[in-house]
PDB file of N, CA, C and O in Angstrom, chain B, residues numbered from 101:
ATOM      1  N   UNK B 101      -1.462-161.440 120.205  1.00  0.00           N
ATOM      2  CA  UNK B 101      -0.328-162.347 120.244  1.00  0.00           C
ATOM      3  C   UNK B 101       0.217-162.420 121.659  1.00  0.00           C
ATOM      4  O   UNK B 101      -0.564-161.945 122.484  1.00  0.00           O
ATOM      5  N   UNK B 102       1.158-162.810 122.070  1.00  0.00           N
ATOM      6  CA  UNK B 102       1.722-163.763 123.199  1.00  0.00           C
ATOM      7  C   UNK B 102       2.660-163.276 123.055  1.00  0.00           C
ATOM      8  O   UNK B 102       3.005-162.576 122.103  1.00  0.00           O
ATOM      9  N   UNK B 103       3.686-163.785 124.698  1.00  0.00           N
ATOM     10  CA  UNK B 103       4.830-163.451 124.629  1.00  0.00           C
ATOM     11  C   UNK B 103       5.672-163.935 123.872  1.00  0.00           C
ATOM     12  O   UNK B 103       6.612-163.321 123.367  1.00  0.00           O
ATOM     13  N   UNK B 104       5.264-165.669 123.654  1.00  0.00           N
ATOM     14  CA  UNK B 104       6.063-166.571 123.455  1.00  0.00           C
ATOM     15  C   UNK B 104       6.304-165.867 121.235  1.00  0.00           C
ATOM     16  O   UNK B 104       7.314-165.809 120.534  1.00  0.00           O
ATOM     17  N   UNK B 105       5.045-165.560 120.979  1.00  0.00           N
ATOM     18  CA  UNK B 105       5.206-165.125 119.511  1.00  0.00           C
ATOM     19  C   UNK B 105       6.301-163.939 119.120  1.00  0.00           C
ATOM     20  O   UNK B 105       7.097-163.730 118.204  1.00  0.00           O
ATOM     21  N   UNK B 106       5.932-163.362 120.196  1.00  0.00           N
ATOM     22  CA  UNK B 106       6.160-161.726 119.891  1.00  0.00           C
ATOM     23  C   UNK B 106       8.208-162.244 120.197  1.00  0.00           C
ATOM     24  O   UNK B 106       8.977-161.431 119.685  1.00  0.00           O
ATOM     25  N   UNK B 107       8.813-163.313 120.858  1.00  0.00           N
ATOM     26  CA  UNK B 107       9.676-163.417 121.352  1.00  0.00           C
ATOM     27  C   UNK B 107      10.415-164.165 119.879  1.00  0.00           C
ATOM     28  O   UNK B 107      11.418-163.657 119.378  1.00  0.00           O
ATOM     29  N   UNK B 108       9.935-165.086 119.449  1.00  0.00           N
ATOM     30  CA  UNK B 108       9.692-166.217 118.682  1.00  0.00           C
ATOM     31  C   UNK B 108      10.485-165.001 117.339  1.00  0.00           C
ATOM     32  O   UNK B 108      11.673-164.965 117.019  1.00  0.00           O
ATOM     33  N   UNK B 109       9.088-163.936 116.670  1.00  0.00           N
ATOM     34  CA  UNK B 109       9.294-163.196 115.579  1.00  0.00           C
ATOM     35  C   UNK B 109      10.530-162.612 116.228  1.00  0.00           C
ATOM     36  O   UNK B 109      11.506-162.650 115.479  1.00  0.00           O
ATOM     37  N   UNK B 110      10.727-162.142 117.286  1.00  0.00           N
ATOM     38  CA  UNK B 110      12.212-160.873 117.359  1.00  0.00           C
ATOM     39  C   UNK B 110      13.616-161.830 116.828  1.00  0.00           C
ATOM     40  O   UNK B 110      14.402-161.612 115.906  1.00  0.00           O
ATOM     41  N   UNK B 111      13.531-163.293 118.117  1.00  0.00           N
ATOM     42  CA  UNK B 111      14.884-164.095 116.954  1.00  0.00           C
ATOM     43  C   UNK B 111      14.688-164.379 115.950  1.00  0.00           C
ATOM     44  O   UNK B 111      15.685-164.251 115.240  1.00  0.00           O
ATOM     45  N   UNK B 112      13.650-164.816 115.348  1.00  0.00           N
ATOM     46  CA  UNK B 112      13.476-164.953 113.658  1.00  0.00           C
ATOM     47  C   UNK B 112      14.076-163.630 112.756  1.00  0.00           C
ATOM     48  O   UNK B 112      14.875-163.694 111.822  1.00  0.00           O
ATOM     49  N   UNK B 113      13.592-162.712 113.191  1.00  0.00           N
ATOM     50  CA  UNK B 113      14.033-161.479 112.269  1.00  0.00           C
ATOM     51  C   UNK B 113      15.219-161.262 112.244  1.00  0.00           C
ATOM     52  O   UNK B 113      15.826-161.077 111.189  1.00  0.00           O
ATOM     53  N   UNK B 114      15.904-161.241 113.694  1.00  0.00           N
ATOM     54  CA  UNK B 114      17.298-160.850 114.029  1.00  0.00           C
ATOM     55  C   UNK B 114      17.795-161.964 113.246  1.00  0.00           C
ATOM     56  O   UNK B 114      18.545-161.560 112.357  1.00  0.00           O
ATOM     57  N   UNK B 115      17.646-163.220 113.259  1.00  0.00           N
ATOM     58  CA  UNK B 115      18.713-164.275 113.097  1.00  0.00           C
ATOM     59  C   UNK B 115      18.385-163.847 111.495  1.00  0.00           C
ATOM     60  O   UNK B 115      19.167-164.329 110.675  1.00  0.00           O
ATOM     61  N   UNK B 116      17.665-163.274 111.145  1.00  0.00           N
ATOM     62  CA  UNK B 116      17.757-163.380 109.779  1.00  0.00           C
ATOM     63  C   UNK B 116      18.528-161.996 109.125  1.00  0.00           C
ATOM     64  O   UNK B 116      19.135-161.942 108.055  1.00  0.00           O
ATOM     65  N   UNK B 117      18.335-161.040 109.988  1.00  0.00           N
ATOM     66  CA  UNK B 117      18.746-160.097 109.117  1.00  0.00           C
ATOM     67  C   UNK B 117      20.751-159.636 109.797  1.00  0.00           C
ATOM     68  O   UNK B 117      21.539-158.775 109.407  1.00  0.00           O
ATOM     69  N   UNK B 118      20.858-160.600 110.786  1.00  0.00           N
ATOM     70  CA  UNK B 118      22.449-160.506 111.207  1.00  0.00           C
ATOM     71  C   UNK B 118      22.879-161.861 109.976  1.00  0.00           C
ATOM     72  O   UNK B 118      24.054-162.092 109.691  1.00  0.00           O
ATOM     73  N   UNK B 119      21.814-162.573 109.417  1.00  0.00           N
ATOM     74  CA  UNK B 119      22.707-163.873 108.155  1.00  0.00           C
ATOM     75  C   UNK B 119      23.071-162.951 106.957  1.00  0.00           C
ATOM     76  O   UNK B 119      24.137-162.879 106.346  1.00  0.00           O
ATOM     77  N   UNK B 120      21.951-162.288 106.786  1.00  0.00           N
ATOM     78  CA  UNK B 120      21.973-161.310 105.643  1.00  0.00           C
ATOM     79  C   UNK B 120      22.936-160.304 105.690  1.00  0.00           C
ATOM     80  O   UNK B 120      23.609-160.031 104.696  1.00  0.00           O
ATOM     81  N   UNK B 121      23.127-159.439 107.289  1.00  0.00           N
ATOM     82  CA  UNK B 121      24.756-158.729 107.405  1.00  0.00           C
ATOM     83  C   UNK B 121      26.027-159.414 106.704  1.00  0.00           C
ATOM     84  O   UNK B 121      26.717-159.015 105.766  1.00  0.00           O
ATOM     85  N   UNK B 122      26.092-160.447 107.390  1.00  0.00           N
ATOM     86  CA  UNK B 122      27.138-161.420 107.407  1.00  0.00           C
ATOM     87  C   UNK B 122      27.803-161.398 106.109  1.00  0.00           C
ATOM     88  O   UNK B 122      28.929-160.963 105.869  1.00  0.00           O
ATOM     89  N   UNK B 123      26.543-162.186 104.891  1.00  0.00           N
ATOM     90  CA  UNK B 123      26.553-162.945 103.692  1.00  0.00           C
ATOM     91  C   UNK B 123      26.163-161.792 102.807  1.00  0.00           C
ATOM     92  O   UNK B 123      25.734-162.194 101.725  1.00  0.00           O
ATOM     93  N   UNK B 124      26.184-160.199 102.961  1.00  0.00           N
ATOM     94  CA  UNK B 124      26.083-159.595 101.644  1.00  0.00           C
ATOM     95  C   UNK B 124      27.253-158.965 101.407  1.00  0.00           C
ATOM     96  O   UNK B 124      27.824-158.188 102.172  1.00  0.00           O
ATOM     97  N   UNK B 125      27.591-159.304 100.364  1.00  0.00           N
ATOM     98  CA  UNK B 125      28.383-158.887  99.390  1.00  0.00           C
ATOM     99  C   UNK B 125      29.308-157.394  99.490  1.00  0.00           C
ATOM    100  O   UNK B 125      28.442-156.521  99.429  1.00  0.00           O
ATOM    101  N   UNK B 126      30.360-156.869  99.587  1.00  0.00           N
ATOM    102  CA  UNK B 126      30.627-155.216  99.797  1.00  0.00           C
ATOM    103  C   UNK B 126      30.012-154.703  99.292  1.00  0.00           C
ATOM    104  O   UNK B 126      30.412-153.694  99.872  1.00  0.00           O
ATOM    105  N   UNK B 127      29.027-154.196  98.424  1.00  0.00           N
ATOM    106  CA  UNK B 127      28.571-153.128  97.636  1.00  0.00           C
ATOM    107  C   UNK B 127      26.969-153.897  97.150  1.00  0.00           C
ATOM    108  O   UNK B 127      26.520-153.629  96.035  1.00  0.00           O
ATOM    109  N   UNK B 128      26.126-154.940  98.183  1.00  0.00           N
ATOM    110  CA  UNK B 128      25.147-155.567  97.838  1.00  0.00           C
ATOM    111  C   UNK B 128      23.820-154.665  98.386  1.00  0.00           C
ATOM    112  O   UNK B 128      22.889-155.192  98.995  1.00  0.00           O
ATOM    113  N   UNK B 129      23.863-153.690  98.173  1.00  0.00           N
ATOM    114  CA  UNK B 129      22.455-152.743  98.964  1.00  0.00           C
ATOM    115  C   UNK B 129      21.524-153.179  98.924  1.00  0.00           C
ATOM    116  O   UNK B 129      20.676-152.455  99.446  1.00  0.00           O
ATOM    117  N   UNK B 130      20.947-154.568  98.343  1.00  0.00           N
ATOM    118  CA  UNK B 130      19.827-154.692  98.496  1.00  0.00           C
ATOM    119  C   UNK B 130      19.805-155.661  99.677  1.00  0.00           C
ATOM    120  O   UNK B 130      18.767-155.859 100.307  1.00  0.00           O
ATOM    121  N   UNK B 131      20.862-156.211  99.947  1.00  0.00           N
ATOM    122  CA  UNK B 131      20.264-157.264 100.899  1.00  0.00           C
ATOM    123  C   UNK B 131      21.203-156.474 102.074  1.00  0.00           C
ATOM    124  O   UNK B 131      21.600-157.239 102.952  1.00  0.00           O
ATOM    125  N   UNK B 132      21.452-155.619 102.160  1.00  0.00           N
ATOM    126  CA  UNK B 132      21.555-154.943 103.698  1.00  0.00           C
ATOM    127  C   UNK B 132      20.869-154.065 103.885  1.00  0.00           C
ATOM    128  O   UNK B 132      21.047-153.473 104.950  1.00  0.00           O
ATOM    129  N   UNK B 133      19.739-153.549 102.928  1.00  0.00           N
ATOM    130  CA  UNK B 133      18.542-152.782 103.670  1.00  0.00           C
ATOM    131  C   UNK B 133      18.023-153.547 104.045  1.00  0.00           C
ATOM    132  O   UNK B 133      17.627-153.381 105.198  1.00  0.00           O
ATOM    133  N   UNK B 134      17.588-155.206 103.189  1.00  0.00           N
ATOM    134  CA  UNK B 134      16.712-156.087 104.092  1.00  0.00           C
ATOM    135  C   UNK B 134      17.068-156.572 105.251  1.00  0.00           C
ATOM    136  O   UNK B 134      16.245-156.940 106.089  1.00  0.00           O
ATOM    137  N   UNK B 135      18.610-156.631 105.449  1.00  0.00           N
ATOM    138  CA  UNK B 135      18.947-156.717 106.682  1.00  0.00           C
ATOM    139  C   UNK B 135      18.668-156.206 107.587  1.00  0.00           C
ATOM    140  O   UNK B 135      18.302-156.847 108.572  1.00  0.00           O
ATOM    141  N   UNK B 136      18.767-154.354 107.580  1.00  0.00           N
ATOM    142  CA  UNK B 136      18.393-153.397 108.271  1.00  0.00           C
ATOM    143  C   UNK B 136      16.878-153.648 108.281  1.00  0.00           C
ATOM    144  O   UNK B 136      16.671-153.393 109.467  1.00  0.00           O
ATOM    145  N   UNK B 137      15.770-153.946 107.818  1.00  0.00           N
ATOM    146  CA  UNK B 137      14.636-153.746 107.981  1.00  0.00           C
ATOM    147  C   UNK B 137      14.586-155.211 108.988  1.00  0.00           C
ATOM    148  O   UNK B 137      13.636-155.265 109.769  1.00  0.00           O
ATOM    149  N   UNK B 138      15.333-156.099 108.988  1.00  0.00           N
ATOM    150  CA  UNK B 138      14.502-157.424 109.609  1.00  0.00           C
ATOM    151  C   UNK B 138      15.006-157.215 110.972  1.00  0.00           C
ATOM    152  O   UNK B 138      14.298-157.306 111.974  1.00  0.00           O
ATOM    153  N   UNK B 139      16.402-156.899 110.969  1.00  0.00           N
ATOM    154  CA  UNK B 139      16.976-156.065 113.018  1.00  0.00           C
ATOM    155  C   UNK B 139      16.164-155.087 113.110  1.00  0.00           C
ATOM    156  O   UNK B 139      15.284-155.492 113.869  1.00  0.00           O
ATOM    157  N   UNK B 140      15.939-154.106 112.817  1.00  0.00           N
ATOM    158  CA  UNK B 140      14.427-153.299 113.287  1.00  0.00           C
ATOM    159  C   UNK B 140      13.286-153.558 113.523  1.00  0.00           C
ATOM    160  O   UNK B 140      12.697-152.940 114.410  1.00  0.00           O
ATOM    161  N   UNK B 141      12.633-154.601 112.748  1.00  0.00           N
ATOM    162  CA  UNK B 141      11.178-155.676 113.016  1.00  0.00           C
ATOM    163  C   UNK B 141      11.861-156.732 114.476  1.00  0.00           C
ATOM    164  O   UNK B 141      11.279-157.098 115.498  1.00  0.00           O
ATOM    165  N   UNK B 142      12.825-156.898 114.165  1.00  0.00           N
ATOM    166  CA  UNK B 142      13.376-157.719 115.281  1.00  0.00           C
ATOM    167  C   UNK B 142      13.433-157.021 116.798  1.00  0.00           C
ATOM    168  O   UNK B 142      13.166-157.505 117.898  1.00  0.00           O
ATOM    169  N   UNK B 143      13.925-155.587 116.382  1.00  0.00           N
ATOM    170  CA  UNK B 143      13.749-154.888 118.009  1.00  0.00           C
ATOM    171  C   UNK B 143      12.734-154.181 118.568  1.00  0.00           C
ATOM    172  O   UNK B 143      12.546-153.714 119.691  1.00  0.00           O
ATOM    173  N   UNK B 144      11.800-154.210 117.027  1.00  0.00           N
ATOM    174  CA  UNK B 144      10.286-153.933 117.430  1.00  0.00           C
ATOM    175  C   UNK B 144       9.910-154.758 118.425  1.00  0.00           C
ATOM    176  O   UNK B 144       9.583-154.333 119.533  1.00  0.00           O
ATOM    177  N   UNK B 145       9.933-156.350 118.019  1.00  0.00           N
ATOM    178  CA  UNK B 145       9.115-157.050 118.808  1.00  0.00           C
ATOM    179  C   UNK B 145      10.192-157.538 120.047  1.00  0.00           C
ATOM    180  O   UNK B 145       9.673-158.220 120.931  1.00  0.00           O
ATOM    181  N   UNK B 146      11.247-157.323 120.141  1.00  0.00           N
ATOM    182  CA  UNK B 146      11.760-157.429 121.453  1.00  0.00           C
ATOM    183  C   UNK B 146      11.268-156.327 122.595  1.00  0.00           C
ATOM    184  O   UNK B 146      10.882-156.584 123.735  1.00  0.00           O
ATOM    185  N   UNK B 147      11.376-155.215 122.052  1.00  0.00           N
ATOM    186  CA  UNK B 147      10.279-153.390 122.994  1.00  0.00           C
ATOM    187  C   UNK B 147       8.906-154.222 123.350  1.00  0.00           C
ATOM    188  O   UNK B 147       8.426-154.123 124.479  1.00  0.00           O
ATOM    189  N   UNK B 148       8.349-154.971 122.435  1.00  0.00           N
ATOM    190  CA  UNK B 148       6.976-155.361 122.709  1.00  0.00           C
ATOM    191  C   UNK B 148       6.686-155.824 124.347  1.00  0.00           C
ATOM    192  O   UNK B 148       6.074-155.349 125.303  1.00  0.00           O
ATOM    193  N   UNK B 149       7.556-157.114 124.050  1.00  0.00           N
ATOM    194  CA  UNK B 149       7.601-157.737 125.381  1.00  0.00           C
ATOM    195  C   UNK B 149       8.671-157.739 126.314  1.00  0.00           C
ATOM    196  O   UNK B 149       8.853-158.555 127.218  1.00  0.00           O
ATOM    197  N   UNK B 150       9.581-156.438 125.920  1.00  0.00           N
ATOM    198  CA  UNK B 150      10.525-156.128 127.515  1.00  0.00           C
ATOM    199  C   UNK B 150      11.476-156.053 127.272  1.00  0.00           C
ATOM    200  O   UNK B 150      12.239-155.188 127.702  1.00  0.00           O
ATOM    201  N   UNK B 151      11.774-156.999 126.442  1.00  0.00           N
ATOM    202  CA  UNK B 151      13.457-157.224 126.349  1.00  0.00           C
ATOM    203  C   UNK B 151      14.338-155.972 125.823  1.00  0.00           C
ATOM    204  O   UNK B 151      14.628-155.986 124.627  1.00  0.00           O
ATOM    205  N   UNK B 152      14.684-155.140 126.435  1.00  0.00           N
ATOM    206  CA  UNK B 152      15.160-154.065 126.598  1.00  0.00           C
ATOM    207  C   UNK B 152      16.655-154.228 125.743  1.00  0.00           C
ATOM    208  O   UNK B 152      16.978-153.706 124.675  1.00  0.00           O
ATOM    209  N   UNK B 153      17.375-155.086 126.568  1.00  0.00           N
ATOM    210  CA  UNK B 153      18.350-155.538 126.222  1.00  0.00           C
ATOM    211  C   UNK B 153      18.667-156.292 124.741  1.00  0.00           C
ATOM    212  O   UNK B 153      19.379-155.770 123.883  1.00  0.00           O
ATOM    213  N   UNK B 154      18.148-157.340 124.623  1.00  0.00           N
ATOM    214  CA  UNK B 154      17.698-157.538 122.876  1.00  0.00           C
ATOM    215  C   UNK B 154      17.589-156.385 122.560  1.00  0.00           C
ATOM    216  O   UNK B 154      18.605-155.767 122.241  1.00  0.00           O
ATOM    217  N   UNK B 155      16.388-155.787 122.556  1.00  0.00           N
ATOM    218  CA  UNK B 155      16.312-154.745 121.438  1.00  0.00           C
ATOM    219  C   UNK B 155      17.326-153.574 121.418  1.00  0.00           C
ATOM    220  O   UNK B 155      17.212-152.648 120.615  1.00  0.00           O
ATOM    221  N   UNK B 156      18.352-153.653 122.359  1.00  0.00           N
ATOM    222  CA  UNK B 156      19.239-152.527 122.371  1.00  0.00           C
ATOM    223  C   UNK B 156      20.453-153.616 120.946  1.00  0.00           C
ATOM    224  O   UNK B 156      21.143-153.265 119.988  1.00  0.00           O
ATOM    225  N   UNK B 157      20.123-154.945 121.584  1.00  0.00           N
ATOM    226  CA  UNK B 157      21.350-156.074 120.624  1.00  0.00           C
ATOM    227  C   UNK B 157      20.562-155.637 119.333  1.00  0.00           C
ATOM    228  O   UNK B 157      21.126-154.707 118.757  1.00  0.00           O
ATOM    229  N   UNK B 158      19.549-156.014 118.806  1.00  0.00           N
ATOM    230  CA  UNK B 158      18.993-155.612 117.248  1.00  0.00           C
ATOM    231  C   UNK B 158      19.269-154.217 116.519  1.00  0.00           C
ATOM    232  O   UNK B 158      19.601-154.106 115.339  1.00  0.00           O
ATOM    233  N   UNK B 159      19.087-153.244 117.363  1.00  0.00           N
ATOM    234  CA  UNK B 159      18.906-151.959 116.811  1.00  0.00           C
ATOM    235  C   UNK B 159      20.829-151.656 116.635  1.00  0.00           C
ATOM    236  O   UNK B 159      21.180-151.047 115.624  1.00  0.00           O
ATOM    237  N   UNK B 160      22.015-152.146 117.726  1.00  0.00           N
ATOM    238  CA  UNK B 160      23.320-151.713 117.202  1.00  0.00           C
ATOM    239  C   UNK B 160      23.425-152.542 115.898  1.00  0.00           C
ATOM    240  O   UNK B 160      23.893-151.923 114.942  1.00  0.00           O
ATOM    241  N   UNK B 161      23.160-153.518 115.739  1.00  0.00           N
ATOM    242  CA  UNK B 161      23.380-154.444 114.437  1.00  0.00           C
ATOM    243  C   UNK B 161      22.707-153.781 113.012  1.00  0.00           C
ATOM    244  O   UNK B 161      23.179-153.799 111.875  1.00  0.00           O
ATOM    245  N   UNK B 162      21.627-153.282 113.427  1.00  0.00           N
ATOM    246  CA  UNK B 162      21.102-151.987 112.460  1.00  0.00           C
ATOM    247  C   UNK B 162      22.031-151.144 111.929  1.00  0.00           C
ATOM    248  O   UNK B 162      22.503-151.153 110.792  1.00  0.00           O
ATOM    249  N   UNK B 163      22.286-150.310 112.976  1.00  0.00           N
ATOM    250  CA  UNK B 163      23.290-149.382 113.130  1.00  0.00           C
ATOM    251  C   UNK B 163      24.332-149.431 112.571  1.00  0.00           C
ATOM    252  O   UNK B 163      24.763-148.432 111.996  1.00  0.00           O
ATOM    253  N   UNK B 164      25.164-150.859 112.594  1.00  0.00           N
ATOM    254  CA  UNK B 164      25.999-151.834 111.651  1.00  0.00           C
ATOM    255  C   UNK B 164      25.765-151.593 110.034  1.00  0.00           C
ATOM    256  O   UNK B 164      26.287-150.934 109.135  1.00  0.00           O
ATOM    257  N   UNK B 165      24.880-152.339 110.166  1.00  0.00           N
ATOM    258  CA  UNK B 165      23.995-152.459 108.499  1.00  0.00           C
ATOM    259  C   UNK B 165      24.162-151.096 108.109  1.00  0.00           C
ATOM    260  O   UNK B 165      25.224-151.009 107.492  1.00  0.00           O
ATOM    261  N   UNK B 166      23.422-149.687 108.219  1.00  0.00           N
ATOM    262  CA  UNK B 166      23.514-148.474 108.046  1.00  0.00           C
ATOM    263  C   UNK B 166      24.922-147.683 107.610  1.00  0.00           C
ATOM    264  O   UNK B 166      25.029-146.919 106.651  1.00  0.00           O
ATOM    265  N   UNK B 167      25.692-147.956 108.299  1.00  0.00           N
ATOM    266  CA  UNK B 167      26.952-147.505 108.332  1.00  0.00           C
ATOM    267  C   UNK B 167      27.581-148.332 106.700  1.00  0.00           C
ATOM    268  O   UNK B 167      28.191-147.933 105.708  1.00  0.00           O
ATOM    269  N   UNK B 168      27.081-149.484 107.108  1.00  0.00           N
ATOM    270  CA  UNK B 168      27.938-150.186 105.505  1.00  0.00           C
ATOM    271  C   UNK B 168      27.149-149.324 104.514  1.00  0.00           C
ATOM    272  O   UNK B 168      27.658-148.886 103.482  1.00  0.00           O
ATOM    273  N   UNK B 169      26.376-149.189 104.738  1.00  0.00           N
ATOM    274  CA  UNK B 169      25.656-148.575 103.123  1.00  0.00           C
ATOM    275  C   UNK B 169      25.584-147.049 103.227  1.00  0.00           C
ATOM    276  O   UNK B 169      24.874-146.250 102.616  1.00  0.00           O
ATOM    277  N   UNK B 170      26.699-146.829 104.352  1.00  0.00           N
ATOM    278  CA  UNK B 170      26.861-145.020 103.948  1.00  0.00           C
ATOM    279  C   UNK B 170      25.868-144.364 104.281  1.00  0.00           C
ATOM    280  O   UNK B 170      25.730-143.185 103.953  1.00  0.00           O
ATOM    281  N   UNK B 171      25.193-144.880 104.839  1.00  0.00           N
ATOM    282  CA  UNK B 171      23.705-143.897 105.861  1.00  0.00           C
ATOM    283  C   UNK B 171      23.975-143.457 107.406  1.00  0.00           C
ATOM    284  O   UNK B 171      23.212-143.509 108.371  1.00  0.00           O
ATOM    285  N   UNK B 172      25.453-142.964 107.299  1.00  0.00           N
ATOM    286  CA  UNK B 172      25.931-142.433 108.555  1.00  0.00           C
ATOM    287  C   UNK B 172      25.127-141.868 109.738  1.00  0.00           C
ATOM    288  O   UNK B 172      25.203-142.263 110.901  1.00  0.00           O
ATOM    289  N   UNK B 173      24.413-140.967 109.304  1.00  0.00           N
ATOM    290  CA  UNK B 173      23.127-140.231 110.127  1.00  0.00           C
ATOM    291  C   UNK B 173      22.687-141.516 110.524  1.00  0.00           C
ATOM    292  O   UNK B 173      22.910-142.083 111.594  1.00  0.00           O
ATOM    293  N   UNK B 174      22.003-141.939 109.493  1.00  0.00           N
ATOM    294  CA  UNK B 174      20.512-143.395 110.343  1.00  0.00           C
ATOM    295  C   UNK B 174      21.328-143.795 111.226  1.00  0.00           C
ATOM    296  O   UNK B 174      20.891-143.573 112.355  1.00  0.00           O
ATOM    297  N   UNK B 175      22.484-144.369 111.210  1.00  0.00           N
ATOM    298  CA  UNK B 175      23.714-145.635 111.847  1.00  0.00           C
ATOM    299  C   UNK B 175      23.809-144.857 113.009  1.00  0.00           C
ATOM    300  O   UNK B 175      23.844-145.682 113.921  1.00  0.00           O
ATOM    301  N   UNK B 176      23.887-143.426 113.617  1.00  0.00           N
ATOM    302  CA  UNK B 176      24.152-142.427 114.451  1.00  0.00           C
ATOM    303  C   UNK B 176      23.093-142.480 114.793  1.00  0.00           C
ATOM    304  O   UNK B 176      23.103-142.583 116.019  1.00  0.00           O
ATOM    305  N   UNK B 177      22.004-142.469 114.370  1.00  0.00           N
ATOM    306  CA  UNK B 177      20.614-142.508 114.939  1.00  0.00           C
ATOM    307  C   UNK B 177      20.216-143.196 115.841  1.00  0.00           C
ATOM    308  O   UNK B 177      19.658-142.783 116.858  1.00  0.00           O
ATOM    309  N   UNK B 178      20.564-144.802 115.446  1.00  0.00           N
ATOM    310  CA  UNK B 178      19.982-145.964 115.477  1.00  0.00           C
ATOM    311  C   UNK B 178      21.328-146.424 117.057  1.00  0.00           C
ATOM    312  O   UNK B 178      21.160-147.185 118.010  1.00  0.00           O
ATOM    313  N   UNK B 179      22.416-145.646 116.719  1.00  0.00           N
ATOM    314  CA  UNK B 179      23.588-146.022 117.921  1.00  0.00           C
ATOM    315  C   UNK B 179      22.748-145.526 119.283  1.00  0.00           C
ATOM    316  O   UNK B 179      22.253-146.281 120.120  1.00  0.00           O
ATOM    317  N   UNK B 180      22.717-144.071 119.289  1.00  0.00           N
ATOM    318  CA  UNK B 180      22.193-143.087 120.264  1.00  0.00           C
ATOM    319  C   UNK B 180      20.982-144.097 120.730  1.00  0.00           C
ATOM    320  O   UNK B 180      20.984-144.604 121.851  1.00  0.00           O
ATOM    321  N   UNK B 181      20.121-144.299 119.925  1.00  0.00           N
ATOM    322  CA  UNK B 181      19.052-144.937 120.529  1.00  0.00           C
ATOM    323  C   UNK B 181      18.798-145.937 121.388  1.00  0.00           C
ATOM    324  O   UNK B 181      17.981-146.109 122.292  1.00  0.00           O
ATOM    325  N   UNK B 182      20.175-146.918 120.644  1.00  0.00           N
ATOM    326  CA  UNK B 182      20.260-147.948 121.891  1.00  0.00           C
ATOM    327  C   UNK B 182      20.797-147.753 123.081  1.00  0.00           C
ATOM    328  O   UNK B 182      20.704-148.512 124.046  1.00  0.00           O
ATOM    329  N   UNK B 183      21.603-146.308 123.005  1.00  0.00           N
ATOM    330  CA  UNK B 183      22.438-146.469 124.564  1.00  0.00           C
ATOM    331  C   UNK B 183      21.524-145.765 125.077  1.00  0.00           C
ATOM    332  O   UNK B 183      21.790-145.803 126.279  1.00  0.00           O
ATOM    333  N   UNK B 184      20.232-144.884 124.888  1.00  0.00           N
ATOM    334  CA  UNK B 184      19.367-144.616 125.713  1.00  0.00           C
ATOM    335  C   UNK B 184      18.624-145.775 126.573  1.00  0.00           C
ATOM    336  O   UNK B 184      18.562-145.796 127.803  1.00  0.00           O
ATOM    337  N   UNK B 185      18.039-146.795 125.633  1.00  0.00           N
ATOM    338  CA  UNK B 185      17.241-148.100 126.279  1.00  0.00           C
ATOM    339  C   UNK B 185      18.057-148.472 126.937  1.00  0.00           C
ATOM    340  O   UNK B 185      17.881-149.473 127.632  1.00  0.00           O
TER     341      UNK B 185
END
């Protein structure tokens, strides 16, 4: 794949899984793990091709997601990680 793909999938995922933050419900766990899984595929493929910065933006929005569903550790995990990148 290409830059232009690998760039393409990171906003696709992100834009999808910050709609899914947004629009789930207080107590909807299923659609904020999918959230959490599509900002993580999202800052996968931002690491791919560089974008350092994106993927530091995907992985706090994770971190976000995590915290709502009481996965304090992951959300702590996922914080630390970005202020390293």
């Amino acid at each position: 794949l290409n830059f232009d793909s690998f760039s393409c999938a990171s906003h696709m995922f992100g834009n999808i899984g910050i709609l899914e933050l947004y629009m789930a419900q207080e107590k909807d766990a299923e659609h904020l793990k999918e959230a959490a899984d599509n900002l993580l595929w999202a800052a996968h493929y931002a690491q791919r091709i560089g974008h350092v910065r994106r993927a530091t933006y995907w992985l706090t929005h994770a971190s976000r997601v995590y915290c709502r569903l009481g996965e304090l550790e992951k959300s702590e995990q996922l914080f630390f990680m970005s202020l390293i990148e």
